[in-house]
mmJSON file of the N, C-alpha and C atoms, coordinates in Angstrom:
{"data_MODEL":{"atom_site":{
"group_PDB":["ATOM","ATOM","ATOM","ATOM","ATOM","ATOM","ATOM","ATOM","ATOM","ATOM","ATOM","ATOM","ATOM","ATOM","ATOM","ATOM","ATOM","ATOM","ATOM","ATOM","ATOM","ATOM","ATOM","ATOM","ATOM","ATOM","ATOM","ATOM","ATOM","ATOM","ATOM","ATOM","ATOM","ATOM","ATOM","ATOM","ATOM","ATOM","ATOM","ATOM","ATOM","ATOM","ATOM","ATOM","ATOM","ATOM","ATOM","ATOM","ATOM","ATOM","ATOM","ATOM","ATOM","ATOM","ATOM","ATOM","ATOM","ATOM","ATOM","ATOM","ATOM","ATOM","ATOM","ATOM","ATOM","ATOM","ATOM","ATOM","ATOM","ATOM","ATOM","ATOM","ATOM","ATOM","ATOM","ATOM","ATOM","ATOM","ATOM","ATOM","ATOM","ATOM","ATOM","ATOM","ATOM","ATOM","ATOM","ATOM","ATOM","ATOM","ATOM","ATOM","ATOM","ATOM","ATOM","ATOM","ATOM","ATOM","ATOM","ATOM","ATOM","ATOM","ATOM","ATOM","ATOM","ATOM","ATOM","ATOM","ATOM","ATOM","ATOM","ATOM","ATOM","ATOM","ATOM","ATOM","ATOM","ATOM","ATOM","ATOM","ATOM","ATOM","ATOM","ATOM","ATOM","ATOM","ATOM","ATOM","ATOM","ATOM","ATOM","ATOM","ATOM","ATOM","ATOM","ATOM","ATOM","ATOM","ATOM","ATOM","ATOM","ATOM","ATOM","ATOM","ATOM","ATOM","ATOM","ATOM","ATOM","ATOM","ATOM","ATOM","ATOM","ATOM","ATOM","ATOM","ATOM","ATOM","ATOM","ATOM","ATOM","ATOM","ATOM","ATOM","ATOM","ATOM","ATOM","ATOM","ATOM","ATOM","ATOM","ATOM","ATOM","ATOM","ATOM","ATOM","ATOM"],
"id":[1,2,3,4,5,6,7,8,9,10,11,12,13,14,15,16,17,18,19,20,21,22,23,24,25,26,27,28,29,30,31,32,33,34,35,36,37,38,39,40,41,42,43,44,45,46,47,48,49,50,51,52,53,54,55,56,57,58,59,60,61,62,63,64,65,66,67,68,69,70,71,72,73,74,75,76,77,78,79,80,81,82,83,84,85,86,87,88,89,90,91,92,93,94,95,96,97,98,99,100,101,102,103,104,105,106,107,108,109,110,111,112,113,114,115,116,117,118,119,120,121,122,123,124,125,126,127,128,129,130,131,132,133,134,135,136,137,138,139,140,141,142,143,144,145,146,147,148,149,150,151,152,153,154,155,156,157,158,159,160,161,162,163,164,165,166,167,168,169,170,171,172,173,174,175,176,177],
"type_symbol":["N","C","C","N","C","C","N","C","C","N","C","C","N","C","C","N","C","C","N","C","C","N","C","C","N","C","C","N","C","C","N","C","C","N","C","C","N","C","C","N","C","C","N","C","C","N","C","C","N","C","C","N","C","C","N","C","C","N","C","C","N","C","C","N","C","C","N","C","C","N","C","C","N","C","C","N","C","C","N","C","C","N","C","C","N","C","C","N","C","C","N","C","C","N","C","C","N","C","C","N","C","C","N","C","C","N","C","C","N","C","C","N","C","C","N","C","C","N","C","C","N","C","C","N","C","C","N","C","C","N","C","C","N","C","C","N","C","C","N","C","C","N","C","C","N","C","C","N","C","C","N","C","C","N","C","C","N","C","C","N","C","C","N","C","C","N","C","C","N","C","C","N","C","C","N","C","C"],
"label_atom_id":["N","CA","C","N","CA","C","N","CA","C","N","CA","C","N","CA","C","N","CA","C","N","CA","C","N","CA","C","N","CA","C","N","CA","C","N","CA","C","N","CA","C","N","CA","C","N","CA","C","N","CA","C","N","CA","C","N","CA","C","N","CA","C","N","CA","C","N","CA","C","N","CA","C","N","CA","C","N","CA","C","N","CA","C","N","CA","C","N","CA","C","N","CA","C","N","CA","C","N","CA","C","N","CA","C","N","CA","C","N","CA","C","N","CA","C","N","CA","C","N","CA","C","N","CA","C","N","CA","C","N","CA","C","N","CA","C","N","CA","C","N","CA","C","N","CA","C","N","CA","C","N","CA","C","N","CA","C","N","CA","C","N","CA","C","N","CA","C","N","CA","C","N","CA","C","N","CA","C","N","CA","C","N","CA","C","N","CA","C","N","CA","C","N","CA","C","N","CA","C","N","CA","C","N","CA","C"],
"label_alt_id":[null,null,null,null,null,null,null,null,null,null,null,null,null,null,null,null,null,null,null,null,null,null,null,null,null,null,null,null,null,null,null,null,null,null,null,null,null,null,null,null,null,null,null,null,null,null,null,null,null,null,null,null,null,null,null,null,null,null,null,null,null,null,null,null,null,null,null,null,null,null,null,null,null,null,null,null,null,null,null,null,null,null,null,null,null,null,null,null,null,null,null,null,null,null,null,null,null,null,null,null,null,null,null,null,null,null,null,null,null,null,null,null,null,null,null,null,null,null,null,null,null,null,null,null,null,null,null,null,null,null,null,null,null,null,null,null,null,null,null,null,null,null,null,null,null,null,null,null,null,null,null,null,null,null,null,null,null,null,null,null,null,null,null,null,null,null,null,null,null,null,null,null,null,null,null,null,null],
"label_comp_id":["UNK","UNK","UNK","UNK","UNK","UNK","UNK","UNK","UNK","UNK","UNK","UNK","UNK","UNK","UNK","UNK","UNK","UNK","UNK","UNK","UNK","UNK","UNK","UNK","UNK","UNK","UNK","UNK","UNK","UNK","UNK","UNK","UNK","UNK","UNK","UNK","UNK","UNK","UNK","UNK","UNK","UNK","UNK","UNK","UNK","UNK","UNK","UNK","UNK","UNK","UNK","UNK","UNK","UNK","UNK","UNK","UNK","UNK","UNK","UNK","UNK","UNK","UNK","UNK","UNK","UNK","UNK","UNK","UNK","UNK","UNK","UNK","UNK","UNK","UNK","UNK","UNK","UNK","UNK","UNK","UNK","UNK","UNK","UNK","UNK","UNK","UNK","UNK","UNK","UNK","UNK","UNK","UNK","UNK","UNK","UNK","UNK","UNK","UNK","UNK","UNK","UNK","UNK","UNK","UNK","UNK","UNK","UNK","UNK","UNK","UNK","UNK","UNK","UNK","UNK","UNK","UNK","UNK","UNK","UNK","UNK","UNK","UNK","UNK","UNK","UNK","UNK","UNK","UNK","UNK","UNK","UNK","UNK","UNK","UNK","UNK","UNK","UNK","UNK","UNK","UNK","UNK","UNK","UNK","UNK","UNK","UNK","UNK","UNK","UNK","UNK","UNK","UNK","UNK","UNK","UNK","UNK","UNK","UNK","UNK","UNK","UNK","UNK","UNK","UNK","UNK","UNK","UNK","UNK","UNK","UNK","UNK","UNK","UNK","UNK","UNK","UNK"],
"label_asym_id":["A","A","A","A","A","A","A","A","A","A","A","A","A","A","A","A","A","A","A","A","A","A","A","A","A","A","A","A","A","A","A","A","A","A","A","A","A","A","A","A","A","A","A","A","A","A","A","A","A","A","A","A","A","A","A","A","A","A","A","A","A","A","A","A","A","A","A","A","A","A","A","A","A","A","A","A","A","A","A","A","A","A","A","A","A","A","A","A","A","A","A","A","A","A","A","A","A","A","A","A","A","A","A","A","A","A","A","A","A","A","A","A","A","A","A","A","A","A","A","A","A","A","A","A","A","A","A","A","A","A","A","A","A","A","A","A","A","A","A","A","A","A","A","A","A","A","A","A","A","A","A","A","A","A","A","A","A","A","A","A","A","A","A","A","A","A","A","A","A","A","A","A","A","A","A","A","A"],
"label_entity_id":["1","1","1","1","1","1","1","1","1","1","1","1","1","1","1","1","1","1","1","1","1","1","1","1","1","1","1","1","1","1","1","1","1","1","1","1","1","1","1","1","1","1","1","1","1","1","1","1","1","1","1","1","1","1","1","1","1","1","1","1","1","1","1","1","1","1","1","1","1","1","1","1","1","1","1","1","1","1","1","1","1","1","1","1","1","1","1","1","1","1","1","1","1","1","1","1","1","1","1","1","1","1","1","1","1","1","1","1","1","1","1","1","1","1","1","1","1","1","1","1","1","1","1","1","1","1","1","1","1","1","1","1","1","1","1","1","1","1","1","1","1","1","1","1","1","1","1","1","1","1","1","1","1","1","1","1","1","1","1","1","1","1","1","1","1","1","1","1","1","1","1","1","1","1","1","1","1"],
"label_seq_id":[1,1,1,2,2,2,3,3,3,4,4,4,5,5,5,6,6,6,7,7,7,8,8,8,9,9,9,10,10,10,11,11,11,12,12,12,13,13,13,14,14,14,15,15,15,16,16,16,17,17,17,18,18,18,19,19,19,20,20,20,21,21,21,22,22,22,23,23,23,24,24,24,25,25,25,26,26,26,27,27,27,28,28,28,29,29,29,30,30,30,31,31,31,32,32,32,33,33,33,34,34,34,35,35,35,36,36,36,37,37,37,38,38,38,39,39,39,40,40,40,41,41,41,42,42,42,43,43,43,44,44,44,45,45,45,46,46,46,47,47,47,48,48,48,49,49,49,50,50,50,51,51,51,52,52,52,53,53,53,54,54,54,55,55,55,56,56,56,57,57,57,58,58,58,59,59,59],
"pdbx_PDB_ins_code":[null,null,null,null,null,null,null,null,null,null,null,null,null,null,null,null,null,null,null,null,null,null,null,null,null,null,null,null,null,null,null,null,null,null,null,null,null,null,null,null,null,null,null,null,null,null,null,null,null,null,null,null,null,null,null,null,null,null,null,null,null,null,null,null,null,null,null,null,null,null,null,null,null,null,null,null,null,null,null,null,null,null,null,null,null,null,null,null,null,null,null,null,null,null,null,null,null,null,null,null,null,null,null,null,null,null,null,null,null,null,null,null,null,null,null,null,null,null,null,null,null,null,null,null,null,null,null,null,null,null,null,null,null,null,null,null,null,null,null,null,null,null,null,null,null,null,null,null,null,null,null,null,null,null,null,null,null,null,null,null,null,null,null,null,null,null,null,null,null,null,null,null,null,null,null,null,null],
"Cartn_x":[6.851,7.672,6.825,5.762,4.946,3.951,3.615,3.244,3.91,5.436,6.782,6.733,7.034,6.887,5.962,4.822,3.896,3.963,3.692,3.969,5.197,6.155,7.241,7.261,6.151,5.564,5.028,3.626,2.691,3.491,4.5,5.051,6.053,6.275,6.808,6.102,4.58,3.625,4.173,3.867,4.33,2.688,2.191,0.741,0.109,-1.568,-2.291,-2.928,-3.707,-4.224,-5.74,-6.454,-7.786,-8.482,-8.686,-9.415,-10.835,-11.295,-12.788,-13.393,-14.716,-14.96,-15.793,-14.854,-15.613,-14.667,-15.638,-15.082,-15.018,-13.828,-12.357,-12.116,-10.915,-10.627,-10.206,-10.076,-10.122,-9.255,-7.882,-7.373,-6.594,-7.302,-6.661,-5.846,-4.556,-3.672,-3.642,-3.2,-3.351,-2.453,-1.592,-0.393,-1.067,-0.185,-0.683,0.116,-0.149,0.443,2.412,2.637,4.092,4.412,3.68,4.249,3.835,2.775,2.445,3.847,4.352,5.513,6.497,6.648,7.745,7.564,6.244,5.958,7.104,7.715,8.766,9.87,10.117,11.405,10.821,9.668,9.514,9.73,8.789,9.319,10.503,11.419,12.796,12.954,13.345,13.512,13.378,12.189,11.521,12.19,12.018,12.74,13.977,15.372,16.302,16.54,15.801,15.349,15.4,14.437,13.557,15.224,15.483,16.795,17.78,18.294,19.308,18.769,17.568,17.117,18.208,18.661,19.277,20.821,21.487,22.838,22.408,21.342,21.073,20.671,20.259,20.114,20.722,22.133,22.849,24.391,24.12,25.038,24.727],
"Cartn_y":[-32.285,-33.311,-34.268,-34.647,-35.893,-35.292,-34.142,-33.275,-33.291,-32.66,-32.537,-33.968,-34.591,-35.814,-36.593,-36.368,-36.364,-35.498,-35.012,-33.56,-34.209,-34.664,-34.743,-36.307,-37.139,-38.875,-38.284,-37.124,-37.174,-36.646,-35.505,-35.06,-36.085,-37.617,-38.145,-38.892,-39.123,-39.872,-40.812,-41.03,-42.342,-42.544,-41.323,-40.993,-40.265,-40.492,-39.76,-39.388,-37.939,-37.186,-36.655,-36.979,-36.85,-36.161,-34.859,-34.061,-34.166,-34.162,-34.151,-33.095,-32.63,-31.527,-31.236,-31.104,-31.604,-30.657,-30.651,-29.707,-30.407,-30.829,-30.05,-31.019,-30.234,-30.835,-32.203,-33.237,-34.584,-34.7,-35.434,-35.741,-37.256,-37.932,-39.608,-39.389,-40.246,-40.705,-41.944,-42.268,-43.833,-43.831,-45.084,-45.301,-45.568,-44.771,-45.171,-46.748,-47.036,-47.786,-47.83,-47.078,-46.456,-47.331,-46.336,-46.572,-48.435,-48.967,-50.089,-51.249,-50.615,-51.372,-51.678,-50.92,-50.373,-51.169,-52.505,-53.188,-54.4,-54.755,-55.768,-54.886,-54.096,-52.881,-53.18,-52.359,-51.772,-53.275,-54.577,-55.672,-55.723,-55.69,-56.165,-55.478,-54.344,-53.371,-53.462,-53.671,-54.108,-55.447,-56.537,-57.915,-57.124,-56.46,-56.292,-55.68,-54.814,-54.112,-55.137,-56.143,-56.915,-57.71,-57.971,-59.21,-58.72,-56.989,-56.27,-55.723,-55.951,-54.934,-54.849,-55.903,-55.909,-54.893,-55.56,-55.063,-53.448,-53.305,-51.386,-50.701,-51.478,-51.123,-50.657,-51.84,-51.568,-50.852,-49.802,-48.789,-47.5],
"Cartn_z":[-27.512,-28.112,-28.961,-28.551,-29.054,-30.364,-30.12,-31.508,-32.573,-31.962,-33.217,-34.122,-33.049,-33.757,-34.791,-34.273,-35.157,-36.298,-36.07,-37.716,-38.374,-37.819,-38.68,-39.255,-38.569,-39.294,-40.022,-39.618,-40.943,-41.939,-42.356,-43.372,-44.188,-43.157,-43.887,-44.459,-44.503,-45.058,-44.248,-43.163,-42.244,-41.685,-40.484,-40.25,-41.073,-41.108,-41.238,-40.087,-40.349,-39.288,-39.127,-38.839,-39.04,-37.553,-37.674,-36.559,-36.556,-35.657,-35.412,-34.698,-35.348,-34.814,-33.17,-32.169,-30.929,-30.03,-28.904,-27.583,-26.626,-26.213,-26.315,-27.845,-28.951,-30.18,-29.893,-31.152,-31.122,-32.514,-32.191,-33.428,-33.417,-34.439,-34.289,-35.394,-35.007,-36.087,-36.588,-37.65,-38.36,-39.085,-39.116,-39.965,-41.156,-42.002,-43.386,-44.08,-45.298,-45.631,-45.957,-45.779,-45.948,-44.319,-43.35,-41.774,-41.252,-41.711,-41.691,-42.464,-43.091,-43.805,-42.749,-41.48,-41.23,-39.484,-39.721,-38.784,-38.254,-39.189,-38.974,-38.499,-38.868,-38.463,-36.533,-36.476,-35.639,-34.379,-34.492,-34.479,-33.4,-34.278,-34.639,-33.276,-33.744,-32.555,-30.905,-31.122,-29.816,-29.105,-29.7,-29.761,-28.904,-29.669,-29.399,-27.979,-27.762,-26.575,-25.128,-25.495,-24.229,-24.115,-25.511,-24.947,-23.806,-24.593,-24.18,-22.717,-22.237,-20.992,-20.235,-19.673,-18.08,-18.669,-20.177,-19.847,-20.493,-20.922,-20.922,-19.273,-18.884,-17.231,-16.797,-16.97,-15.921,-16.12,-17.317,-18.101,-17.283],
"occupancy":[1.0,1.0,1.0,1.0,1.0,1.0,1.0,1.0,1.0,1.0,1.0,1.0,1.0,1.0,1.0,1.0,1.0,1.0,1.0,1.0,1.0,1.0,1.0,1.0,1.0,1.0,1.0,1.0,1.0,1.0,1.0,1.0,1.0,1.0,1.0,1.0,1.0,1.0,1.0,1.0,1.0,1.0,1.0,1.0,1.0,1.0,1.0,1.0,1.0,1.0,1.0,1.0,1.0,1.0,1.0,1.0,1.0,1.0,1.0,1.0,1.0,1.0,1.0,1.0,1.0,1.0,1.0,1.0,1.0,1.0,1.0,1.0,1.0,1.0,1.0,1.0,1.0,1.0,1.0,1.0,1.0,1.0,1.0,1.0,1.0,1.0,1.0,1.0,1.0,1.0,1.0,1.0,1.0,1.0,1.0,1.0,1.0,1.0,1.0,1.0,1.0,1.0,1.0,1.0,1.0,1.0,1.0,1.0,1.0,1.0,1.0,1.0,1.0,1.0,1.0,1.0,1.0,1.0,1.0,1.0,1.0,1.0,1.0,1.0,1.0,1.0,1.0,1.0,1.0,1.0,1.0,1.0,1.0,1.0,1.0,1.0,1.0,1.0,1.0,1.0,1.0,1.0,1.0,1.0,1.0,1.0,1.0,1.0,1.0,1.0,1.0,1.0,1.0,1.0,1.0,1.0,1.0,1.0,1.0,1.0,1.0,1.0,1.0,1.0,1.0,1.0,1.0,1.0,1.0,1.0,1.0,1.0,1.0,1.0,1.0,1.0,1.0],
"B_iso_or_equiv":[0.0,0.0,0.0,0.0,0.0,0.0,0.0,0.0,0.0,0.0,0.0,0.0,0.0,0.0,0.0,0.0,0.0,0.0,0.0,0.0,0.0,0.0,0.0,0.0,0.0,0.0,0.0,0.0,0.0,0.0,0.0,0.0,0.0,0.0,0.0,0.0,0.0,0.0,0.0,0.0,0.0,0.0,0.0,0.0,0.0,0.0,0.0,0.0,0.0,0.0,0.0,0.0,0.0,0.0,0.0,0.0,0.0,0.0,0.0,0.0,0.0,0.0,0.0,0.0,0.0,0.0,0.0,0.0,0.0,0.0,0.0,0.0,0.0,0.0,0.0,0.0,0.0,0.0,0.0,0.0,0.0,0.0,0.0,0.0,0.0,0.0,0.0,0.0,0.0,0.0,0.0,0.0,0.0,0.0,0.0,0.0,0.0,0.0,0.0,0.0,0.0,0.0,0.0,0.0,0.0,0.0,0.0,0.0,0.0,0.0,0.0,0.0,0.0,0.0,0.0,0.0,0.0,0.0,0.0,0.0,0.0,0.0,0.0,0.0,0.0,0.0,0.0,0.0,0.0,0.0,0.0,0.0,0.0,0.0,0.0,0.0,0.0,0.0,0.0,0.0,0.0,0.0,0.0,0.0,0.0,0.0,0.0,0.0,0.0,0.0,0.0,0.0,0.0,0.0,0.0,0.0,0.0,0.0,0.0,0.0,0.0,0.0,0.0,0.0,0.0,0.0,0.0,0.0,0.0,0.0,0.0,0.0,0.0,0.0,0.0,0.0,0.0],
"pdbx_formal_charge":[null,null,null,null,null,null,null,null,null,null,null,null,null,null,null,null,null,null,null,null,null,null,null,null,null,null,null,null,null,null,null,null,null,null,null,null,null,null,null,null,null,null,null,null,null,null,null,null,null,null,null,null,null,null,null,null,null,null,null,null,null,null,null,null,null,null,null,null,null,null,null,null,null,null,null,null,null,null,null,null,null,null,null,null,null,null,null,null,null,null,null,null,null,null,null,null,null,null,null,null,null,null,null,null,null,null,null,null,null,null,null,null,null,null,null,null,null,null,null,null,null,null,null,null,null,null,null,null,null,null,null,null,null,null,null,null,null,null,null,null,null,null,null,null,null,null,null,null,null,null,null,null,null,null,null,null,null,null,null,null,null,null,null,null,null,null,null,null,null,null,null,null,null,null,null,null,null],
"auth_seq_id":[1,1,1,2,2,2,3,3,3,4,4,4,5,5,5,6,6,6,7,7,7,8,8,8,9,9,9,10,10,10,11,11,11,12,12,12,13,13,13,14,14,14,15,15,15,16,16,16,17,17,17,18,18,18,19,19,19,20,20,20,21,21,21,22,22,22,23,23,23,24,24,24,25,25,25,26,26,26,27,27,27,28,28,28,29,29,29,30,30,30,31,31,31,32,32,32,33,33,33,34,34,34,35,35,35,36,36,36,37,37,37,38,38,38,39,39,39,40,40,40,41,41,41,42,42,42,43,43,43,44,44,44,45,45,45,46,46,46,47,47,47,48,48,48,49,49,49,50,50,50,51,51,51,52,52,52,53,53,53,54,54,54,55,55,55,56,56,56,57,57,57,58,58,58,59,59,59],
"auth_comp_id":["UNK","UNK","UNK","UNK","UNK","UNK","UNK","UNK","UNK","UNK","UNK","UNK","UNK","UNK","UNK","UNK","UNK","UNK","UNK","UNK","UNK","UNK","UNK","UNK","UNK","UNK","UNK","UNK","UNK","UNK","UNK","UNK","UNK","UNK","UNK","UNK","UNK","UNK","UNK","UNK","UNK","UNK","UNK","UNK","UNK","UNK","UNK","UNK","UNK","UNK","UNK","UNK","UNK","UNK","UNK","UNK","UNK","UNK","UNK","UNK","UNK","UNK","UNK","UNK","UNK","UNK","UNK","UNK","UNK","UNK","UNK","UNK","UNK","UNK","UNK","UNK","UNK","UNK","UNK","UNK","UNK","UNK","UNK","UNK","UNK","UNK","UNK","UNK","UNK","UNK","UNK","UNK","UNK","UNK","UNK","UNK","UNK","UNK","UNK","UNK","UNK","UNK","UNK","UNK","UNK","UNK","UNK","UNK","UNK","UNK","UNK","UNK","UNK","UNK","UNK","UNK","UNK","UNK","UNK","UNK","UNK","UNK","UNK","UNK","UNK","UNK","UNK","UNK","UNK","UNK","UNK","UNK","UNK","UNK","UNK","UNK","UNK","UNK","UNK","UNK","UNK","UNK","UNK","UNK","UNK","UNK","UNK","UNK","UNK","UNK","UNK","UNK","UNK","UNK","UNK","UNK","UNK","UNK","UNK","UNK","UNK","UNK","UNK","UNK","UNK","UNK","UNK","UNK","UNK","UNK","UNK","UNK","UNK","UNK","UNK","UNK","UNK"],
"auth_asym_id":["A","A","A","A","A","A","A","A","A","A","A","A","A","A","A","A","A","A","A","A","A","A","A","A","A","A","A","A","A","A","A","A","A","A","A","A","A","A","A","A","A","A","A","A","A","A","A","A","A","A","A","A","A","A","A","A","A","A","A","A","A","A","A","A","A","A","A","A","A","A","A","A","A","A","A","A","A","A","A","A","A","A","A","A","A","A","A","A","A","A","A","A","A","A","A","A","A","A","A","A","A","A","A","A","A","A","A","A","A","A","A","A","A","A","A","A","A","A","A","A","A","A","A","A","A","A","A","A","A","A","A","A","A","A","A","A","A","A","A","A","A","A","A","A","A","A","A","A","A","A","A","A","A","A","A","A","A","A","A","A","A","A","A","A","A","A","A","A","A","A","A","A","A","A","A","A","A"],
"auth_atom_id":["N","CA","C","N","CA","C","N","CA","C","N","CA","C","N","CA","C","N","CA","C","N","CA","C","N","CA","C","N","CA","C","N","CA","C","N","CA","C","N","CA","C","N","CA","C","N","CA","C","N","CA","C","N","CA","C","N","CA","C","N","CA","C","N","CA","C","N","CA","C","N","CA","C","N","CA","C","N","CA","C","N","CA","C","N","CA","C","N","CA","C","N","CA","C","N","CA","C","N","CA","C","N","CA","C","N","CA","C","N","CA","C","N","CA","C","N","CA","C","N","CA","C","N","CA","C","N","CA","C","N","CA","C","N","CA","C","N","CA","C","N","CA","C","N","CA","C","N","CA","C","N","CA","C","N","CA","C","N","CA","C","N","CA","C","N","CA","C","N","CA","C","N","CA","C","N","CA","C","N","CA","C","N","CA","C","N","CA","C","N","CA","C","N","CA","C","N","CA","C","N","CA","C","N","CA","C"],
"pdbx_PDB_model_num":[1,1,1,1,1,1,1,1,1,1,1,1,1,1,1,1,1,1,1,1,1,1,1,1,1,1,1,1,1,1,1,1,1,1,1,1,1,1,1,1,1,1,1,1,1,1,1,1,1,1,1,1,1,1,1,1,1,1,1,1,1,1,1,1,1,1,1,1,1,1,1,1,1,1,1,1,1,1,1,1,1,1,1,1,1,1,1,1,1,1,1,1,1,1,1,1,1,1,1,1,1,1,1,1,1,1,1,1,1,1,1,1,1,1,1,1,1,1,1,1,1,1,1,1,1,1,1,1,1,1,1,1,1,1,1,1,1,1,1,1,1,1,1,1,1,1,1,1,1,1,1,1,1,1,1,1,1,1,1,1,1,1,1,1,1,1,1,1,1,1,1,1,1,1,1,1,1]
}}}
């Protein structure tokens, strides 16, 4: 799941992906400037979340 996902940020130019050559393999991701935009979104989101906890709980 957390791969898919990835592949499908980096293809949206959301992450970049940078492997390193090491045993066992090593790959960091980094928001590019596209996904860095998308900090107030993400924000927001969160905010809405913490307010709503209890009445998403208790659905």
């Amino acid at each position: 799941m957390l791969i898919k996902a990835l592949k499908l940020l980096q293809a949206h130019g959301i992450v970049t992906r940078r492997p390193y050559p090491t045993v066992p393999p090593t790959v960091e991701y980094s928001l590019t400037e596209c996904g860095r935009s998308l900090e107030l979104v993400i924000d927001a989101i969160q905010a809405w979340g913490v307010q709503n906890r209890a009445a998403l709980a208790a659905r």
